[in-house]
Structures are given as C-alpha cells and as structure tokens.
C-alpha positions as CSV (number, residue, x, y, z in Angstrom):
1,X,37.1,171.7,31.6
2,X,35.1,168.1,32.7
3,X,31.7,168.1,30.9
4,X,30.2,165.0,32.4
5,X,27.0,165.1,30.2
6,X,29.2,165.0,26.9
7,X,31.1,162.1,28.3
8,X,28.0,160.2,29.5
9,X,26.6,160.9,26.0
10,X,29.9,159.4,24.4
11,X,29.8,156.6,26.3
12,X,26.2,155.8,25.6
13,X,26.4,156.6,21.9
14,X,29.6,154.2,21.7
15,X,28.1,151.2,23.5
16,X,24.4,151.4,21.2
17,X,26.9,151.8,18.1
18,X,28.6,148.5,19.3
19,X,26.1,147.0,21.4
20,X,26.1,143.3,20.4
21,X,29.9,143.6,21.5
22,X,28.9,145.3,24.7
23,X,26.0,143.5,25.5
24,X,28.5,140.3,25.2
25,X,30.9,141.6,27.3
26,X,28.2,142.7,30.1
27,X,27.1,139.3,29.8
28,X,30.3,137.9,30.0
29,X,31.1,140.0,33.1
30,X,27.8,138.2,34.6
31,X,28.4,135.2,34.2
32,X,32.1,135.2,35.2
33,X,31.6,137.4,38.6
34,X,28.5,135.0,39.5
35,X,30.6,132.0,38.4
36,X,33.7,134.1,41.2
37,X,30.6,135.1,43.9
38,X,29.8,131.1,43.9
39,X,33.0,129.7,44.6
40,X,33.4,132.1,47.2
41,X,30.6,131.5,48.8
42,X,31.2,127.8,48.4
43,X,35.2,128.2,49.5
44,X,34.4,130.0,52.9
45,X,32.1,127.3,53.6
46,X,34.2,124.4,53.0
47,X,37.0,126.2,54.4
48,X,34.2,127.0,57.6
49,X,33.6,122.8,58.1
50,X,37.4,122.4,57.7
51,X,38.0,124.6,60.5
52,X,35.8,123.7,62.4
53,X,37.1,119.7,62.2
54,X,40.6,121.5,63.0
55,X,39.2,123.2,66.1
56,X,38.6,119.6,67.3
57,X,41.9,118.1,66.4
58,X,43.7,117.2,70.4
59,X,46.6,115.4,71.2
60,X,45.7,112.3,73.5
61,X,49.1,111.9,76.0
62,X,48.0,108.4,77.5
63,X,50.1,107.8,80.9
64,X,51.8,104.7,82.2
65,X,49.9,102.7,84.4
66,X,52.6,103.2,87.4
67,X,54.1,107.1,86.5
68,X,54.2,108.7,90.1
69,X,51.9,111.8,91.0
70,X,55.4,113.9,90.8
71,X,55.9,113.0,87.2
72,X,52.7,113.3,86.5
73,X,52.5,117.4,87.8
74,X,55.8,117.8,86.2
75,X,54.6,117.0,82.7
76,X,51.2,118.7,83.2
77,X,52.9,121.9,83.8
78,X,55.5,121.3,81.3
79,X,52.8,120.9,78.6
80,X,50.9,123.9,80.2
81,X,53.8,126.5,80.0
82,X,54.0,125.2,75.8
83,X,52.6,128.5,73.6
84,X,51.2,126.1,71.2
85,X,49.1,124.7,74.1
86,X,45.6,126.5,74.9
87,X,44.4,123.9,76.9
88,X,45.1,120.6,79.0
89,X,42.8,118.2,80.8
90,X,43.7,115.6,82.6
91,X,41.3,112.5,82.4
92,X,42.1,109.4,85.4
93,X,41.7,106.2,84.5
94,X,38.3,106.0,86.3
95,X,37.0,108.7,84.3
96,X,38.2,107.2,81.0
97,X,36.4,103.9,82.5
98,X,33.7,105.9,82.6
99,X,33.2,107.7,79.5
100,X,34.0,104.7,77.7
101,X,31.1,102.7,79.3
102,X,28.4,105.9,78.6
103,X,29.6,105.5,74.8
104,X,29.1,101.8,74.6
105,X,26.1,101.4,76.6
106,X,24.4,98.5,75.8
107,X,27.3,96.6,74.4
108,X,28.1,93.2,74.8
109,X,31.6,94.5,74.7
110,X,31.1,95.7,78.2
111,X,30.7,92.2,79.3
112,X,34.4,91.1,78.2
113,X,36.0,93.7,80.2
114,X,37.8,92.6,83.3
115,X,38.8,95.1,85.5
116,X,39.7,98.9,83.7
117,X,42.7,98.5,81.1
118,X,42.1,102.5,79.9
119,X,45.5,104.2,81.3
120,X,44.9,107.6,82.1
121,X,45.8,110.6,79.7
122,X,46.1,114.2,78.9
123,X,43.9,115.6,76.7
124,X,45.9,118.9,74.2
125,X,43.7,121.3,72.4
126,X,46.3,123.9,70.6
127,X,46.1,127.2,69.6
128,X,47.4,126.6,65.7
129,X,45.7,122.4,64.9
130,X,48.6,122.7,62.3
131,X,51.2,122.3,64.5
132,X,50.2,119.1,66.3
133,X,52.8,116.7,64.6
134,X,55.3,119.2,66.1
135,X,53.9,119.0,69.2
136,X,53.3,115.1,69.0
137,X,57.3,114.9,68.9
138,X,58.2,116.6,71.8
139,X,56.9,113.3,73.7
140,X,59.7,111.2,72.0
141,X,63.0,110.8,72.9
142,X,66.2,111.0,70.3
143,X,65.7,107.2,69.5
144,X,62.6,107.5,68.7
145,X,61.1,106.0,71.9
146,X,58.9,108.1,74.4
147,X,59.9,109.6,77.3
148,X,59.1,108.7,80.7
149,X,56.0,108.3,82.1
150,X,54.4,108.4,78.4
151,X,52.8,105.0,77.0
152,X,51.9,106.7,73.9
153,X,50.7,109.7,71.7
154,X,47.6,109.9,69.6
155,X,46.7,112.6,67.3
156,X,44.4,110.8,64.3
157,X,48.1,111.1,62.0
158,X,46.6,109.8,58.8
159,X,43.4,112.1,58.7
160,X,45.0,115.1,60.4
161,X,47.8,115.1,57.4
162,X,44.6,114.8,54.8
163,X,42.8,117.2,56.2
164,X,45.8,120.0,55.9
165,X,46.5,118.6,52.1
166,X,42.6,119.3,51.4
167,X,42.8,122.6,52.8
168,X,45.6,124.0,50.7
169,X,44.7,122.0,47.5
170,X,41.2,123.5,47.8
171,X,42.7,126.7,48.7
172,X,45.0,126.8,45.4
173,X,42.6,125.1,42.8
174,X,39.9,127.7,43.9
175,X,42.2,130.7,43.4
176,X,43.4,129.6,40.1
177,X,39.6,129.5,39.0
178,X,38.7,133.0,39.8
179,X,42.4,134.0,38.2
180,X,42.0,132.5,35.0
181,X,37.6,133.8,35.1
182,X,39.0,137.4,35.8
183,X,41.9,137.6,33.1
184,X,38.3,136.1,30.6
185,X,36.5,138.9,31.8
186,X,39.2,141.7,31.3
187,X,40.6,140.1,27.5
188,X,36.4,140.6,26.5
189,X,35.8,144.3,27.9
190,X,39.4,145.0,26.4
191,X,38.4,143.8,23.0
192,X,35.6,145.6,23.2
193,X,36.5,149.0,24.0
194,X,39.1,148.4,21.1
195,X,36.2,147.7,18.9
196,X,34.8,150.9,19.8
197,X,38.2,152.8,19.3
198,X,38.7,151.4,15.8
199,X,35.3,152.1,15.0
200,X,35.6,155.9,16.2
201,X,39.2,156.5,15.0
202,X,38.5,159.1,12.4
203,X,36.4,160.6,14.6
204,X,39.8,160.7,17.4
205,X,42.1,161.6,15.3
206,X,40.3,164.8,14.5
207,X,39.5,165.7,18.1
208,X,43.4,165.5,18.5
209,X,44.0,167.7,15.3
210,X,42.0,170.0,17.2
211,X,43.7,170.2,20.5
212,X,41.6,167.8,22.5
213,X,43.8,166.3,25.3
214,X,44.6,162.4,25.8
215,X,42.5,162.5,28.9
216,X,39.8,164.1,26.8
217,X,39.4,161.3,24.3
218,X,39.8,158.6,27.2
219,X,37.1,159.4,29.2
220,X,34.4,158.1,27.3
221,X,36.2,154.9,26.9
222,X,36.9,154.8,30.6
223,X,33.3,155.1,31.4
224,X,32.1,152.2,28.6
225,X,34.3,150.1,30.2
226,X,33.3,151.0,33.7
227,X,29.5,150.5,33.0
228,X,29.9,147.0,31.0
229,X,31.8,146.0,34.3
230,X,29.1,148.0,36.9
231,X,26.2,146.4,34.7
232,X,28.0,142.8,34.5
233,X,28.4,142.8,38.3
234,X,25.3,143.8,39.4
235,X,23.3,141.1,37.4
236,X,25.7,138.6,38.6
237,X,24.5,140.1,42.1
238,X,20.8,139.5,41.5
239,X,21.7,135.8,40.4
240,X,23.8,134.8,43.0
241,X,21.1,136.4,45.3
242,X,18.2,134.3,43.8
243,X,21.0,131.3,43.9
244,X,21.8,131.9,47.7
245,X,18.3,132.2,49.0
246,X,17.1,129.0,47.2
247,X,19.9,126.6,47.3
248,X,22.6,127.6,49.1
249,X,21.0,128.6,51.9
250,X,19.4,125.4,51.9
251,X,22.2,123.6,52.3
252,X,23.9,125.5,54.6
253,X,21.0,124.9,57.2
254,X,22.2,120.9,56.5
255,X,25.8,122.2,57.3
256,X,24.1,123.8,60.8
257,X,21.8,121.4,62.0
258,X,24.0,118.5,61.7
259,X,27.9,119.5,62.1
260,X,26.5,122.8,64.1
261,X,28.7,124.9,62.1
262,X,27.8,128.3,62.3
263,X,30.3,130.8,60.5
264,X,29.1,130.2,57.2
265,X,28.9,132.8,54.3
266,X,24.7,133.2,54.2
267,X,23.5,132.1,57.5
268,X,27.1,132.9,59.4
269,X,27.2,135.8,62.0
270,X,29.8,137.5,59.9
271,X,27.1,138.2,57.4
272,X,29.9,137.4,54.6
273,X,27.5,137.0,51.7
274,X,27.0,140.8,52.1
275,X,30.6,141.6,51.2
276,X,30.5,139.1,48.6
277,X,27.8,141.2,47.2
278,X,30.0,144.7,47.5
279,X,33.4,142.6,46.5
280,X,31.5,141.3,42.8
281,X,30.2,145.2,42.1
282,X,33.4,147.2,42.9
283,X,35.8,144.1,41.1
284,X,33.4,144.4,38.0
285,X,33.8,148.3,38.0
286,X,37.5,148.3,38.3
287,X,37.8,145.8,35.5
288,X,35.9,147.7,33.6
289,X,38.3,150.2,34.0
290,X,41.4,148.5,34.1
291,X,40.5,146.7,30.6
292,X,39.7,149.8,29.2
293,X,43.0,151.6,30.7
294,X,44.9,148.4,28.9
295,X,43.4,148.9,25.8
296,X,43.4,152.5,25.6
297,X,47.1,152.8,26.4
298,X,47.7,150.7,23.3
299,X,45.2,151.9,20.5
300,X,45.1,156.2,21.9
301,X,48.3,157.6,22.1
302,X,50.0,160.3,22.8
C-alpha cells in the first residue's frame, strides 16, 4: 500500500541529511537548464534570421536579347510546371530599366548609360531555398553551356552555399552543447542520490530484512531526485525569465525593426519562449528521475 506522506517525509529527511550535496545538484540543475533555455532561445532566433534570408533566396534566369515570344512561353511554363517552383515573374527589359534607375537615383552612373543593356529575366522563388543549385542546373546543357534562349543564371552561389554551411554547423555545435550540459546535470543528481543511498544503507538493508519491496525503498529516492530536478528547473525558469525580458527581448526588437523578422522566440507569434519555459521544468523533472532510476538500479538491488 502507497503512503505518500511517509515517502514525502523520506525524501525530505534525505535531502536536509545531505543537503550541501542536494543543494549543489539543484544548483547545478539551474545553471545547466538556464545555460539549455538560452541557447534555445538564441538557436530559434538565429535559425529565424537564417530563414528568413532563405525565404529570399530567387533564381534570376536572364533572357537573350533576341529569344522569340514562343520560347519565351515555352520556358515560363516549363519552369511553372517544376514542384520546386512556387513562383515565377517575368520582368521585361523596360521594367528592369526601370527598377534599376529607382535604385540608383541620383547617380552619375545613370549618365553613362546609353540606351538599356538589362536583358530581361525570370525571377524563381522555390518552395525548399535548398534546392536552388539543383534547380540552377537544369538551365545548362550536358557541356556545361546553357540552353537556348538563356544568357545566364544567377543565384548569389558563394553566399547561398555559406549560408546552408552556417545553418547546419550552428545546428550541430548547439546540439552538442545542450548534450554534453544534460549528461553534467544527470552524472551530479546521480551522485547524489548515491550519496544518500550509501548514507542510508543500514537503514535499507533492514527495511529489506523485513519484507519491504524494491519499489518500496525506491520511492523516496525517486522523489529526491525528481525534486532536485523540479527545483533546478524552475529557478532556471525565473532566470531566463528576468534574462528574456531585459536583454533578450531587447535585442530581438533590433532583429524586428531592422530585418522585420517576426517569428522569433520572445516577441514571435508562436509565443515559443512559453514552451521553452514548460520544455526546462518537465526535462529537469525527468532527469531527476532518470538519474535517480540509473543510480538506484546499481546501488538497490533486488
């Protein structure tokens, strides 16, 4: 039969019996889940500008001077009917004329220009940004030339291929962080639930003498560790709370008001920070837990 009282009152009597331990292992737990709750909050932002500078990547198709209307149609629709194609605009030579004369306005460049030497071009935007090389090639020919009607392709090459390198190496290096900050946190809790095994041992080996079940004797244990990590995850809450609405926040209404990026983790739609908030308290109670288990399956046996 459960007796919740007797267990809360183990648990509580074991962690003031090793409480410098505990209280380094809650703190521990802080720090480490506030350290976690940062770089996530800093990842999904990053990751937000990225996408958003991906969301603009296009594929610029500029047209020969003399391809016929036909041709013309025929590779419109041709690019149309592509899946990797979620949009196509075609931009004449007089409108190219134009929009390069509203961007240097008040140039003396303007001056040197005889006549219009823009050719006119088909402007891509693609469903996945990662897949414009892919769809770059398609314009070229088995020798490496481009196929007719197509004076060349431009995609930005060098800083698309950066910008997809930065992505993942950001990706990985953050993910390996919050690994290795975890496995910290559970190796602490786990030490010190086995300092508060070893330090009731006597006291076990009698409640097994007398019949008390494995379950019985783990329960406690289970609960210490629970609490360190509930404790742990909830200060590292407040903090990254106090952090997020005097810093971060700050700099995130930079992000908005200059790149007009909107989907970030504090000031996003999504509301993200809250499930930062939720993620931090439910991983610090289940390592709690799962430190404990770990520990308890090597020190109480059956």
């Amino acid at each position: 039969m459960l007796r919740p009282r007797y267990f809360f009152s183990e648990t509580f009597t074991s962690f003031k019996r090793n409480f410098l331990m505990g209280f380094t292992a809650i703190t521990t737990v802080a720090i480490t889940l506030f350290i976690v709750g940062f770089f996530a909050v800093l990842v999904f932002d990053i990751q937000g500008i990225i996408n958003s500078i991906k969301s603009q990547v296009e594929l610029a198709v500029y047209l020969e001077d003399n391809i016929s209307v036909e041709l013309r149609d025929y590779l419109e629709g041709e690019i149309s009917s592509w899946e990797e194609t979620s949009g196509i605009k075609y931009v004449s030579k007089e409108q190219a004329f134009e929009r390069f004369k509203e961007q240097n306005e008040g140039s003396d460049i303007l001056k040197e220009i005889q006549g219009n030497p823009l050719p006119a071009s088909f402007e891509i935007t693609l469903n996945d940004p990662e897949k414009v090389e892919l769809v770059a090639l398609r314009f070229m020919d088995k020798d490496g030339a481009y196929i007719g009607g197509v004076d060349d392709v431009v995609y930005g090459q060098s800083y698309v291929n950066k910008l997809f390198s930065i992505t993942a190496i950001i990706g990985t290096v953050a993910f390996l962080i919050i690994i290795l900050l975890l496995l910290a946190t559970v190796v602490l809790i786990f030490n010190t639930i086995r300092l508060s095994i070893y330090a009731r041992r006597k006291e076990i080996e009698v409640m097994k003498l007398v019949g008390a079940s494995n379950w019985f004797v783990r329960i406690p244990f289970l609960f210490e560790g629970f609490f360190e990590g509930f404790l742990g995850s909830t200060i590292a809450v407040v903090l990254l709370y106090i952090l997020g609405n005097s810093l971060l926040i700050r700099g995130e209404r930079v992000i908005v008001d200059t790149m007009r990026i909107k989907e970030l983790a504090i000031l996003g739609s999504g509301h993200i920070i809250i499930y930062v908030y939720i993620g931090i308290i439910i991983l610090g109670g289940l390592l709690g837990i799962i430190s404990s288990g770990i520990a308890l399956r090597r020190f109480v046996k059956a």
